[in-house]
C-alpha positions in Angstrom: 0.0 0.0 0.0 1.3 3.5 -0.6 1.1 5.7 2.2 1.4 9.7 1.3 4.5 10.9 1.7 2.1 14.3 3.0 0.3 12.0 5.4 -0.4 14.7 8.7 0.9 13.0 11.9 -2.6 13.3 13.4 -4.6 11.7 10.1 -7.5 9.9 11.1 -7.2 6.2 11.2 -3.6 6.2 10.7 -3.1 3.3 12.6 -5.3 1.1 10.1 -2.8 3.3 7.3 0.0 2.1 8.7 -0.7 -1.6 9.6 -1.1 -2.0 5.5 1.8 -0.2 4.4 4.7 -1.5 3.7 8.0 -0.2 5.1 8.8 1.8 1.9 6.2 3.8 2.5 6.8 4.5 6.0 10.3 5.7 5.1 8.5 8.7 3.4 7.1 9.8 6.4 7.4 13.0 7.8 7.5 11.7 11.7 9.0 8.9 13.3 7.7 5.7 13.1 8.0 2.5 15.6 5.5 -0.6 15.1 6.0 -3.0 18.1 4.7 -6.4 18.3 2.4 -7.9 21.7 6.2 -8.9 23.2 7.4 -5.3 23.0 9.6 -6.3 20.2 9.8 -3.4 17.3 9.4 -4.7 14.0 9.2 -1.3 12.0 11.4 1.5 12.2 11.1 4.5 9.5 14.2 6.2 7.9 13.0 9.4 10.0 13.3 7.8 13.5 16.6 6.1 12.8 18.1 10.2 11.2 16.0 11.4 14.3 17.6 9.2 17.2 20.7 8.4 15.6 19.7 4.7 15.6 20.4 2.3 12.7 17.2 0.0 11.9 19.4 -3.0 12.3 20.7 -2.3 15.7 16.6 -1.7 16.7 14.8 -4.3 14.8 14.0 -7.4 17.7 14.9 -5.2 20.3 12.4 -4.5 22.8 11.1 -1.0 22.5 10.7 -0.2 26.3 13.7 -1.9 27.8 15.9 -1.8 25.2 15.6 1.2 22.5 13.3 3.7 24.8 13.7 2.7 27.8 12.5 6.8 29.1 8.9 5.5 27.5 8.4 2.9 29.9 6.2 4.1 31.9 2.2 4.7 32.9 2.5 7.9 30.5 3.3 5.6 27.8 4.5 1.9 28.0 1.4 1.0 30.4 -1.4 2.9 28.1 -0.6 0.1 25.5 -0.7 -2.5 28.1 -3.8 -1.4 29.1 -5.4 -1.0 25.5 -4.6 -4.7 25.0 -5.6 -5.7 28.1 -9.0 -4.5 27.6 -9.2 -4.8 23.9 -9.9 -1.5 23.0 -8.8 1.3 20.5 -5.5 3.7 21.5 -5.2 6.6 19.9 -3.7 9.1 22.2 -1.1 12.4 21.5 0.9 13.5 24.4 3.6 16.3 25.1 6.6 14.6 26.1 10.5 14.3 26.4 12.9 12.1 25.1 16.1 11.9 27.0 17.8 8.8 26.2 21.1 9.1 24.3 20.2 12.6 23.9 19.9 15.9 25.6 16.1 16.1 26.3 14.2 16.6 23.3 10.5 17.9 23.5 8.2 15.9 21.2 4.7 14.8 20.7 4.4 11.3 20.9 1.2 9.7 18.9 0.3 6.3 20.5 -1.6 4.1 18.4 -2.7 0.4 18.8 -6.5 -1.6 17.2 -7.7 -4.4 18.7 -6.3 -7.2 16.6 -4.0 -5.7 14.8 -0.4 -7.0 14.2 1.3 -4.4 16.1 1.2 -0.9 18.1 2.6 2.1 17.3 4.6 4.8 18.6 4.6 8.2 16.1 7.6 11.0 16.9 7.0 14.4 15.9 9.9 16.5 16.5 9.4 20.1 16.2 
């Protein structure tokens, strides 16, 4: 599936968007991107994220996101809302204000969190002003 490269960090049903596109597409984005399966494992990192963090896919692929590539997410802010979402089966689709301060000097950023019932894998978005 081709995903716009224009596609607005707070489209509507982006999470449906993104579990169909392929990881091409995703490296068109304007924002990071970080699909993570039930385990916490990430299994799609965009070109934007890895130039963003400094963080080659390779060295992120099969890591677990909260432990090993973010750990400063794991936490009720954001870690536990997915938790929680799968827990009880239903819809996340939350934007917050936060800060990223791992590996980096903090960073303010708004963090998209996105996860359907049954779908493959959640999602963390990154928009970096």
């Amino acid at each position: 599936m081709t995903l716009p490269a224009e596609t607005p960090f707070d489209q509507p049903d982006l999470a449906a968007l993104l579990e169909h596109s392929d990881a091409e597409a995703l490296d068109t984005l304007g924002f990071g991107v970080i699909g993570f399966d039930d385990d916490g494992r990430v299994q799609r990192y965009n070109a934007f994220e890895s130039q963003a963090a400094g963080l080659r896919a390779a060295r992120v692929l099969g890591q677990d996101l909260f432990l090993a590539v973010a750990p400063c997410m794991n936490n009720f802010m954001v870690a536990q809302r997915f938790a929680d979402a799968r827990t009880e089966g239903v819809p996340l689709d939350d934007t917050i204000n936060y800060v990223l301060t791992l590996r980096m000097r903090p960073t303010k950023v708004k963090l998209r969190l996105l996860y359907l019932p049954g779908a493959t894998l959640g999602y963390v978005l990154v928009q970096r002003p």
